[in-house]
C-alpha positions in Angstrom: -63.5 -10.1 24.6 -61.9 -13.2 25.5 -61.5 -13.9 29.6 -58.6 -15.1 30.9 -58.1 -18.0 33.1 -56.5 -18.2 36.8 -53.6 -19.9 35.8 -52.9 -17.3 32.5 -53.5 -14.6 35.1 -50.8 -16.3 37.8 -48.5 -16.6 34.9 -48.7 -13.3 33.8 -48.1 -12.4 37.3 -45.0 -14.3 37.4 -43.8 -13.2 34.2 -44.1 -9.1 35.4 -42.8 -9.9 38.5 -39.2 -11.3 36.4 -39.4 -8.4 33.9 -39.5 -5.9 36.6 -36.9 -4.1 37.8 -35.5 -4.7 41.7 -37.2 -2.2 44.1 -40.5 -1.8 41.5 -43.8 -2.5 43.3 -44.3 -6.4 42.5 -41.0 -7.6 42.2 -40.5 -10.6 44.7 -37.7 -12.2 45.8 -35.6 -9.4 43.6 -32.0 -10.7 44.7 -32.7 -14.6 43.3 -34.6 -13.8 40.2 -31.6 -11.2 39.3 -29.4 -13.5 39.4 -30.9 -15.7 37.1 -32.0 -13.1 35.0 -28.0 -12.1 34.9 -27.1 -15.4 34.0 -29.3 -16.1 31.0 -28.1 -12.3 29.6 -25.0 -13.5 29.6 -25.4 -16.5 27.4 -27.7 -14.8 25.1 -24.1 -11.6 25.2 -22.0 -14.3 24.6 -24.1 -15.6 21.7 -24.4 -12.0 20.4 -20.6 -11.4 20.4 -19.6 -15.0 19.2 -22.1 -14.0 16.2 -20.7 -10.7 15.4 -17.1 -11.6 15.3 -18.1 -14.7 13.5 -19.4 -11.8 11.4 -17.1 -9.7 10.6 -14.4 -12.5 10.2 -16.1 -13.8 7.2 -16.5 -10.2 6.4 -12.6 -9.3 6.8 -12.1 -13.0 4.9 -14.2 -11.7 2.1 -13.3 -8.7 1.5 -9.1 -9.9 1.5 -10.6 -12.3 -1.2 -12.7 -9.7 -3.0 -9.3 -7.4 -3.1 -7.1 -10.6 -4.3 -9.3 -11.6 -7.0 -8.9 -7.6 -7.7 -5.5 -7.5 -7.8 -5.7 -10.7 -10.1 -8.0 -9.1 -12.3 -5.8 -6.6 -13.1 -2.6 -8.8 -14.4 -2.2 -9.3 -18.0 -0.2 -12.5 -18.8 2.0 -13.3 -21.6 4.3 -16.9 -22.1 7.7 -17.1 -20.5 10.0 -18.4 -23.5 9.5 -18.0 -27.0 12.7 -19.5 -28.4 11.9 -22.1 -30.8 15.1 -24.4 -29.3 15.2 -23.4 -25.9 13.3 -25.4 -23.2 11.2 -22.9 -20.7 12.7 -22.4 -16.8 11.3 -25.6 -14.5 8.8 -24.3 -12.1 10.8 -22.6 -8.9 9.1 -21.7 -5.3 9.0 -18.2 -5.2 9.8 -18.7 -1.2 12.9 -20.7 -0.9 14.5 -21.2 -4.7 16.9 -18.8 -6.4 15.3 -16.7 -8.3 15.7 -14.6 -11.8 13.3 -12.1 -12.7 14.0 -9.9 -16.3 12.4 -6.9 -15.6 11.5 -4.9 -18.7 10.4 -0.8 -19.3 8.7 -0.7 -23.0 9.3 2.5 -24.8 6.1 2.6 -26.5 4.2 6.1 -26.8 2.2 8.3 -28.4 2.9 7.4 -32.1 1.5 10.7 -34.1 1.6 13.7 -31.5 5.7 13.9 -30.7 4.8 13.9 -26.9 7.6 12.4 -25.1 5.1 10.5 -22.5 3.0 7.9 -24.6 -0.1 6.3 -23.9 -0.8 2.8 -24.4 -3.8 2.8 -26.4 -1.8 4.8 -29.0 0.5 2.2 -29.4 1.1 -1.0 -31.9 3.4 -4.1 -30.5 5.3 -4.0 -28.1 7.8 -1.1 -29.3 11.5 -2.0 -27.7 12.8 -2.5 -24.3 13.8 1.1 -22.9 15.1 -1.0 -19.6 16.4 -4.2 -19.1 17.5 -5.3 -15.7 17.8 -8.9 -14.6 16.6 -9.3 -10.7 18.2 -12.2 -8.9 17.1 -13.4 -5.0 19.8 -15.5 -3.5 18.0 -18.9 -2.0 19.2 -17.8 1.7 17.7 -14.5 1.6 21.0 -12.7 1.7 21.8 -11.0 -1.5 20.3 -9.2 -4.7 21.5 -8.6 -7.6 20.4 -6.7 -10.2 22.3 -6.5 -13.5 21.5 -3.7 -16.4 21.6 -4.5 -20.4 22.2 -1.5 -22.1 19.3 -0.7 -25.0 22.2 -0.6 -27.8 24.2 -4.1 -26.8 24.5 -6.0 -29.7 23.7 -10.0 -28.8 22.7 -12.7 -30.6 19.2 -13.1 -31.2 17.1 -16.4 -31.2 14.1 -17.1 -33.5 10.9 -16.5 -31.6 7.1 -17.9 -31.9 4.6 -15.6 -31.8 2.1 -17.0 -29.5 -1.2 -14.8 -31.2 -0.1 -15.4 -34.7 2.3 -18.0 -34.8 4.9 -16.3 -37.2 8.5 -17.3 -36.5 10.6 -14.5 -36.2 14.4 -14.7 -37.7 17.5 -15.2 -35.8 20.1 -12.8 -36.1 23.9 -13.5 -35.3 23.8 -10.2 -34.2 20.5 -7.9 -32.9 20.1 -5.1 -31.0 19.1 -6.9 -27.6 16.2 -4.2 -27.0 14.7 -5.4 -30.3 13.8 -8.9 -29.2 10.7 -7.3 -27.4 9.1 -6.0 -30.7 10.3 -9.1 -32.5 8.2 -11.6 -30.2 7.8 -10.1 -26.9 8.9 -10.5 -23.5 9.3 -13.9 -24.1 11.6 -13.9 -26.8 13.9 -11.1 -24.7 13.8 -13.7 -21.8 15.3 -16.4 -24.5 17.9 -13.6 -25.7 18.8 -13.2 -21.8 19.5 -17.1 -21.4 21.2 -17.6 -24.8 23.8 -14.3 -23.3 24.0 -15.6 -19.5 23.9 -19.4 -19.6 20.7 -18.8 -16.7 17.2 -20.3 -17.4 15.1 -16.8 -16.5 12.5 -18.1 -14.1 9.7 -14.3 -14.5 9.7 -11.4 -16.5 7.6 -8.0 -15.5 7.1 -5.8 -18.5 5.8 -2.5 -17.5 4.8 0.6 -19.3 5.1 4.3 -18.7 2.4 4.2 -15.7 4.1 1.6 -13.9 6.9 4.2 -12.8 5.2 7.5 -12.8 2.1 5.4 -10.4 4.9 3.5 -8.3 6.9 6.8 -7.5 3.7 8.2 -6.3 2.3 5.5 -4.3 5.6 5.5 -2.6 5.4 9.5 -2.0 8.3 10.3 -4.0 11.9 9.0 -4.6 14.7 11.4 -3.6 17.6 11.8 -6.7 20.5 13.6 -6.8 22.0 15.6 -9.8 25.8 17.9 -9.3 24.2 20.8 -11.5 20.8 21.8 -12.8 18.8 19.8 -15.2 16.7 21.4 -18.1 16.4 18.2 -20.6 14.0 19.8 -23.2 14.0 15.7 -24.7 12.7 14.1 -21.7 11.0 17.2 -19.9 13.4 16.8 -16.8 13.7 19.9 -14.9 15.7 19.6 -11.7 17.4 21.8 -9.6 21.5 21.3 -8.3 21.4 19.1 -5.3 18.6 16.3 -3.6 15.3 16.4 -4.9 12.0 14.0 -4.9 10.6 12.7 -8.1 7.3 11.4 -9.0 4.7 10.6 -11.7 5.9 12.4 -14.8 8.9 13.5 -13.6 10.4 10.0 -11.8 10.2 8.9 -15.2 11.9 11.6 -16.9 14.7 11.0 -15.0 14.8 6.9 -15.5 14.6 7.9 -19.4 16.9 10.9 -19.6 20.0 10.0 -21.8 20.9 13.1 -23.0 21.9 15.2 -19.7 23.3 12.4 -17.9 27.0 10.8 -18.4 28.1 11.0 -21.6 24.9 11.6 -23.1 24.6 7.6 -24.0 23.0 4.9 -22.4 25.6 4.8 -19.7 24.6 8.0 -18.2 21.1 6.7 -18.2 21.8 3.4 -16.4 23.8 5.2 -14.0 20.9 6.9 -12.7 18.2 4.5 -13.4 20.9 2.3 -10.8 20.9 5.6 -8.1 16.8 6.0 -8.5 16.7 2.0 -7.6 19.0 2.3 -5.0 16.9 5.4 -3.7 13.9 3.7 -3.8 15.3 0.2 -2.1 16.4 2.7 0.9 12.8 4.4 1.1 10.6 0.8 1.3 13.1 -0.3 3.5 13.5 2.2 5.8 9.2 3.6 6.3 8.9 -0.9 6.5 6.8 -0.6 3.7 7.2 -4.1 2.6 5.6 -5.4 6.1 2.8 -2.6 6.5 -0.5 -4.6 4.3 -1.9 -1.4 3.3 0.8 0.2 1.9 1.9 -3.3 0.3 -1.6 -3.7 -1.2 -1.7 0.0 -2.8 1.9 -0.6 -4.5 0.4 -4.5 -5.7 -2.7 -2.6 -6.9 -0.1 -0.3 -9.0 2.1 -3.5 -10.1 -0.7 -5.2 -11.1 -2.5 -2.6 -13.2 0.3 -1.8 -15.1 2.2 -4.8 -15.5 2.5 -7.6 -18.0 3.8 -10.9 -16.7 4.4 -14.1 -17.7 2.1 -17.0 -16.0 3.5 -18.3 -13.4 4.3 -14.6 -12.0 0.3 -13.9 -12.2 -0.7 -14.8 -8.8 -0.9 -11.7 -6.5 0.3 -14.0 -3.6 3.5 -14.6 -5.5 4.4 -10.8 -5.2 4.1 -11.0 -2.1 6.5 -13.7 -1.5 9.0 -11.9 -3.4 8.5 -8.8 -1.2 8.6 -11.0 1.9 12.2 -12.3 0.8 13.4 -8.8 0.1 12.0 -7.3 3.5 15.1 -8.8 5.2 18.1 -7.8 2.7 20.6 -5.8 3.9 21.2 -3.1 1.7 25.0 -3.3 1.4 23.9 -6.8 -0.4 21.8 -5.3 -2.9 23.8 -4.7 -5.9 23.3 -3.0 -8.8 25.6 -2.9 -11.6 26.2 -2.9 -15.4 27.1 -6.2 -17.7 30.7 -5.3 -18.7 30.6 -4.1 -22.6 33.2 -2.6 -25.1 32.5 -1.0 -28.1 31.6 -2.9 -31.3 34.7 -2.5 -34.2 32.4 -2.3 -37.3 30.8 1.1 -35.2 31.6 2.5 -31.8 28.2 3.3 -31.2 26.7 0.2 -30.7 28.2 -2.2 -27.7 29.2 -5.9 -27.6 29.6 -8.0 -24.4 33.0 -7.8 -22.9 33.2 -11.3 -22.4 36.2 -12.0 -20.1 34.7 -9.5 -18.0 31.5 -10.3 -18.4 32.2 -14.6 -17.1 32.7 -13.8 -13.2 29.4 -12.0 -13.6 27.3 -14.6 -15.1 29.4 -17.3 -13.4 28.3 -15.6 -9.9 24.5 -16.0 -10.8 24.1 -19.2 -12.1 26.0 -20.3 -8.7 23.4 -18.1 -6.3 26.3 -16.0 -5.3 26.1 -12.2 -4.1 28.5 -10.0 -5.8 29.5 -8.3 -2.5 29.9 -12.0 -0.5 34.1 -12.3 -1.0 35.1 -8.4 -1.7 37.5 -6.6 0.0 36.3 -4.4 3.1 35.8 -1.0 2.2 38.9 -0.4 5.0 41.3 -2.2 2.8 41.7 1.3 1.4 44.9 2.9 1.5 45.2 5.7 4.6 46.0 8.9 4.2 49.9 8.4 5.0 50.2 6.6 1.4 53.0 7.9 -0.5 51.6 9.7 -3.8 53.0 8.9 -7.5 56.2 10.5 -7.8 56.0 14.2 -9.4 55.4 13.8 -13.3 55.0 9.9 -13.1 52.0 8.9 -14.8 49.9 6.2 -13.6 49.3 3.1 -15.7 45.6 4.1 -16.9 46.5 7.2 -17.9 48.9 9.2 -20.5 51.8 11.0 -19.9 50.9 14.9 -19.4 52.6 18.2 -17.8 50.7 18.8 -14.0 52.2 22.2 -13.6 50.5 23.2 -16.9 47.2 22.2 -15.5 44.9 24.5 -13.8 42.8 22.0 -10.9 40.0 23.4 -8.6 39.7 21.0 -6.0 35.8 21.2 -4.7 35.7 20.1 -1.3 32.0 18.5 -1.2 32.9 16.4 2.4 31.7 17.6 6.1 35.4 17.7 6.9 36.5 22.0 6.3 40.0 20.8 6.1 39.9 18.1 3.4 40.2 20.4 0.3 43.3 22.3 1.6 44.3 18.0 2.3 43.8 17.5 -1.2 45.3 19.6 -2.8 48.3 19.5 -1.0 48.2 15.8 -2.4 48.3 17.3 -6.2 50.8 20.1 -5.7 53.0 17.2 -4.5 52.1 15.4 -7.5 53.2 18.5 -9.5 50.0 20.0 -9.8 51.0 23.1 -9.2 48.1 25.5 -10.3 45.9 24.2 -8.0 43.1 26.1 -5.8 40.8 24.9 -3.0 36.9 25.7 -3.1 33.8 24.5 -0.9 30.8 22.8 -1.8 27.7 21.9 -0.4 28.5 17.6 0.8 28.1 15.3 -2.2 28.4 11.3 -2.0 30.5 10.6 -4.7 33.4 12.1 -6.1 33.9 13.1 -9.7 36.4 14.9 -11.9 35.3 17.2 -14.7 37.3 18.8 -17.3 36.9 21.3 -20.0 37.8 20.8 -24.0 42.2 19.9 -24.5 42.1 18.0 -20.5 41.0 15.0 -21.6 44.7 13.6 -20.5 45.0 15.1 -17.0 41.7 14.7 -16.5 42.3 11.0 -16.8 45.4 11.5 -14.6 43.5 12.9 -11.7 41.1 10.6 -11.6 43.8 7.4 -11.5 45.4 9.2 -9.0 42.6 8.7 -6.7 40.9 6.0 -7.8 38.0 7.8 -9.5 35.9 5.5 -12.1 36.2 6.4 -15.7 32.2 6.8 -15.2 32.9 9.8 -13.1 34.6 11.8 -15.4 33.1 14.0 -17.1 33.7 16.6 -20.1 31.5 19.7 -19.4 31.6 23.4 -21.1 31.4 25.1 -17.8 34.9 23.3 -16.7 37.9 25.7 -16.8 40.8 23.1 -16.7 40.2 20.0 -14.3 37.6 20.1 -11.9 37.9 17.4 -8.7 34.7 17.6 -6.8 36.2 15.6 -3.5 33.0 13.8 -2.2 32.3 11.3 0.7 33.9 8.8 -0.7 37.0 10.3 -0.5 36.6 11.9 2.5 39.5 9.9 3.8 42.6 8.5 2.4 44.0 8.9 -1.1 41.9 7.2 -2.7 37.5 6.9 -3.3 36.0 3.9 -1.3 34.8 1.7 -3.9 31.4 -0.2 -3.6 32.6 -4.1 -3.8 31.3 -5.0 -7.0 34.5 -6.4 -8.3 37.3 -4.2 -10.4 35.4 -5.1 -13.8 31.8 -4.2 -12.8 30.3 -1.1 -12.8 27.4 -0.2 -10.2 26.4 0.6 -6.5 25.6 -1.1 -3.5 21.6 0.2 -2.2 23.0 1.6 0.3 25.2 4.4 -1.3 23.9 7.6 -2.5 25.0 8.8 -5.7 24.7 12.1 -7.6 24.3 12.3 -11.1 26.7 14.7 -13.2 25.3 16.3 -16.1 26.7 15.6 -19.6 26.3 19.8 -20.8 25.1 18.4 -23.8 
């Protein structure tokens, strides 16, 4: 056993007499030595805290890296422009320049099994552009625009290089513009898109099936709105009359269903592709998803899985830029609307740019100006003490016809109990004679629909009150004319227009539309 001096005994003394507690038998001089005892804790607390949020700042810092380098991961990549004579868009700052971005839905799917939903593994190239819709941000933050291209336009097409193999592709006078994707990719749809507009396309985002039916859900649902049940046995849509939410299978159902919406063509289809776009700008915007992080990060994490991009768009911070300028946007200055088209004269089937129409359009993009900036107010409407056309008078868009002959159901679909019996006042002055009041549960938009032989007053009704051509509809179920009096024309004599110009076809984001079905 080892003895211990004096001087190791005194100092053990000491050191007990510090580690013990005030009021313990051997602690001296308790008040002084607590104090210093306090004083070195706290240095040695400070230390401790200073280390642990030292800690978990380089924790938080790594993991935001870990989930960027994730997101990163997950983008596929694909070149810009693939003209062989076109020069590719400068580089842009996705923060303050304008900015164009082609945004692209493949139609590729299960090749062999006649399943309607595809999956990408079962598919070879590309397949063709199912959507086409050309996002531009205004450099001041103001506006958006976002213009369609129907699948069956008929544009030239330039002569692509395949970047993996090399081929050239061949230049056609005239191509179906949802071919150029299978021709040479995104890239050569983005050349097709500059050689049509005169613009130098700065992104494209291709997605595929998932991207929509995983968006819709990560966003808990999109809320659509059809006038009468949907059964499409093509696309598998199945929704109810009225408002409903769509996700995942069904969301994209109704972005692809042709055949129950419109017309049964493309225009139907764009039509509610622009309402489900619209519905969806007023959801992110209104539950301020585009500032919450976590709820940003979940929708990147769906973008980037499921999209193909071109380079420069492949940088996860760059989404978040472009959700950063569109946080902001009022939505009466996001626009969505249709290039202007007529029908092609070797086959009515197939479309051709409208160019006279078509010019304001293009000119108002390649000059950074929103398509709402020098409308008319939506007050410039005429009021309700308007004089109607004159009994029998046709207006200029539409043929001559007999009103008293025509049997009219006026469907009041506004909050306002006396507006149908307002209405149809309205058309007995006009002449329409056989005309009846009904109510409706409230629509947005107003609509005329007619049964087989009413093509003419059909057409008559609708100029009478200002009622696009796109919301008239032939349907089986019709007996007569049908004029389903909506929001819109709640008022006046005629439908508040969204101020897209008398040439362009769309909606503002924030209008709510309903979808007629094409009874096909």
């Amino acid at each position: 056993m080892t003895r211990r001096t004096s001087s190791e005994s005194a100092d053990s003394a000491r050191d007990a007499s510090v580690a013990a507690p005030a009021g313990t038998p051997g602690a001296s001089d308790p008040v002084g030595r607590h104090l210093g005892r306090g004083t070195g804790g706290g240095h040695r607390a400070l230390k401790l805290t200073a280390l642990l949020m030292a800690t978990v700042l380089v924790a938080a810092v790594a993991f935001v890296g870990v989930q960027v380098l994730r997101l990163q991961s997950n983008v596929l990549t694909m070149p810009l422009n693939l003209a062989e004579d076109q020069e590719s868009a400068l580089p842009v700052d996705s923060s303050t320049d304008p900015l164009q971005i082609l945004i692209l839905g493949s139609d590729t799917r299960t090749g062999n099994s006649g399943e309607f939903f595809g999956d990408e593994s079962d598919s070879s190239g590309e397949g063709n552009s199912d959507v086409m819709m050309l996002l531009t941000l205004s450099a001041d933050r103001e506006d958006v625009t976002v213009v369609s291209f129907p699948r069956d336009l008929l544009v030239p097409l330039p002569s692509c290089v395949n970047p993996d193999t090399g081929e050239v592709s061949e230049a056609f006078d005239l191509g179906q513009l949802n071919g150029a994707l299978d021709e040479g990719g995104p890239g050569c749809t983005v050349a097709a898109i500059n050689n049509l507009t005169g613009l130098s396309v700065d992104h494209f985002m291709m997605a595929g099936f998932n991207a929509v039916k995983e968006l819709s859900s990560a966003v808990g649902g999109v809320e659509v709105c059809v006038q009468e049940p949907v059964d499409d046995e093509y696309s598998g849509l199945s929704l109810p009359a009225g408002t409903s939410e769509v996700e995942g299978d069904q969301a994209l159902a109704f972005l692809r269903t042709r055949h129950s919406f419109g017309d049964g063509g493309d225009t139907g289809r764009i039509a509610a592709q622009q309402a489900f776009m619209a519905s969806l700008a007023r959801k992110v915007q209104a539950e301020g998803t585009l500032t919450n992080l976590p709820k940003l990060y979940t929708i990147a994490d769906v973008i980037t899985r499921n999209l193909t991009v071109d380079e420069g768009l492949s940088q996860p911070t760059e989404l978040l830029k472009i959700a950063d300028r569109m946080k902001d946007v009022d939505l009466g200055n996001i626009a969505f609307v249709t290039v202007p088209t007529e029908p092609w004269v070797e086959d009515p089937n197939r479309l051709v740019l409208d160019e006279e129409a078509a010019a304001p359009l293009f000119d108002a993009l390649r000059e950074d100006r929103g398509l709402t900036e020098d409308a008319p107010e939506p007050s410039a409407t005429p009021d309700a003490s308007a004089t109607p056309a004159p009994t029998g008078t046709p207006t200029p868009e539409s043929p001559a016809v007999d009103p008293a002959a025509v049997p009219v159901l006026v469907i009041n679909a506004t909050t306002d109990a006396g507006r149908g019996a307002a209405v149809q006042q309205l058309l007995v002055d006009a002449g329409y004679t056989q005309t009846a009041p009904f109510a409706s549960v409230p629509a947005e938009v107003s609509q005329v629909v007619f049964s087989a032989g009413y093509d003419a007053a059909a057409a008559d009704v609708a100029a009478r009150f200002g009622i696009p051509e796109s919301q008239v509809f032939l349907s089986e179920q019709a007996a007569g004319v049908q004029l389903l009096v909506g929001a819109d024309l709640a008022t006046g004599t005629r439908v508040a227009l969204p101020p897209l110009g008398s040439d362009l076809e769309g909606q503002t984001a924030d209008q709510v539309t309903c979808q007629a079905t094409s009874g096909l």
